[in-house]
N, C-alpha and C positions, 0 to 999 in steps of 0.2 A: 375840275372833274375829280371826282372820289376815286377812293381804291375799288379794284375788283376781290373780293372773298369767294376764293374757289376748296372745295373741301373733298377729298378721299378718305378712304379708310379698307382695312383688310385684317384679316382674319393671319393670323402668321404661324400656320402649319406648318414649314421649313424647318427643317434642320438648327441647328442652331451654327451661329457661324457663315451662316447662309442667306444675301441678298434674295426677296422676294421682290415682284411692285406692290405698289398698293393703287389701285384700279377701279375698287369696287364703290358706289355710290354710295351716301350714309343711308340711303332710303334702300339697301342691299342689290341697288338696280348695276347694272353692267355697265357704267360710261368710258371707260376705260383711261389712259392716260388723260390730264387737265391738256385742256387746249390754252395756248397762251390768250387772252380778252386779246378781243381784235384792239389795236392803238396802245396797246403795252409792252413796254420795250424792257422792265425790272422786280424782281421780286424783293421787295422792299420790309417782308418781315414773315417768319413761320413760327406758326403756333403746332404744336403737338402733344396728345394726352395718349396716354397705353394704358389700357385695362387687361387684366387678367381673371381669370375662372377661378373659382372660388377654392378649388383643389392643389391647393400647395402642397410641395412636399418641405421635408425638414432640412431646414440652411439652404434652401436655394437662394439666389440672385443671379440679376441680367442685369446687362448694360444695352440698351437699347442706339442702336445707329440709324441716320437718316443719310441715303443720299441722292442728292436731287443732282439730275446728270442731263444729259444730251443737248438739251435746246440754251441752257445757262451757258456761258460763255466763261472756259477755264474750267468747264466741267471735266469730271464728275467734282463735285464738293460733298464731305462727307463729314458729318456732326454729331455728336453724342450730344440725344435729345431726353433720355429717361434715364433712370435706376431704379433696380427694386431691391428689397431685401425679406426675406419670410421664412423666422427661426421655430417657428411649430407645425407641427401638420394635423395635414386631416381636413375634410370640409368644415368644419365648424370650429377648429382652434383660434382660436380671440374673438373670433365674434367681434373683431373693427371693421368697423366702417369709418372710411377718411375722406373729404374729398379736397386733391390737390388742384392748384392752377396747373392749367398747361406748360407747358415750355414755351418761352415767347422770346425768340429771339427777330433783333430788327438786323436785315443783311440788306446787299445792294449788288443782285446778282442779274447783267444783262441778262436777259433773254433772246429770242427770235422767234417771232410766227411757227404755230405749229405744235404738236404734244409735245407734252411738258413732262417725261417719265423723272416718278419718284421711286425710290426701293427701303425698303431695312430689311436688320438685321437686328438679332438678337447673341451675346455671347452670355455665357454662366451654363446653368442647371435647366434643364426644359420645364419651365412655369406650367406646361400646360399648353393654351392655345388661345396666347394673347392676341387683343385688337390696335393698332395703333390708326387713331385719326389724325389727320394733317390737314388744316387751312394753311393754302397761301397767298397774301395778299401783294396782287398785283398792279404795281403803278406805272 
């Protein structure tokens, strides 16, 4: 039997410093917390990418955190999944475009029956009003 790939994503208007969830479906639908795949008892690896708006300001950076809490067993577990950095401003200063891998780390976190809440956080300078997506694959 394969793994289960389950994916959220959120918009992270929060404060900075400040735990949100992430809840919202990639397709912008309302599912709310992942329900654990029925017959899976571990979360066997998470991938995560952050984008931000195009309006940086000058020397910002964030450290991006994930933590995957309640239904994992020894939760909450909490991981520093991103970083950024962005020393010009303005909408249009460099004009890059880059595209990076996700974060892909493999863990081996029980589970139990039942929503699966995720949260981040962002520390540094307010980027704006980044998204972070999260697959987690469940075995």
């Amino acid at each position: 039997m394969g793994a289960d790939y389950v994916t959220r994503m959120d918009s992270m208007g929060q404060a900075t410093d400040t735990f949100a969830p992430l809840e919202t479906g990639v397709d912008g639908g309302s599912p709310g917390a992942m329900d654990v795949p029925s017959g899976r008892s571990k979360i066997e690896e998470i991938l995560v990418a952050v984008v931000v708006d195009g309006a940086m300001v000058l020397d910002s950076g964030n450290v991006f955190t994930l933590e995957v809490g309640k239904q994992a067993k020894g939760a909450p577990h909490e991981m520093i999944v991103a970083a950024l950095q962005e020393q010009e401003v303005g909408t249009v200063a460099g004009l890059v475009i880059t595209n990076k891998d996700p974060f892909d780390k493999e863990v081996d976190f029980e589970v139990v029956q039942g929503k699966q809440n995720y949260r981040a956080a962002f520390g540094g300078t307010d980027p704006g009003t980044p998204e972070m997506y999260l697959t987690a694959v469940f075995g």
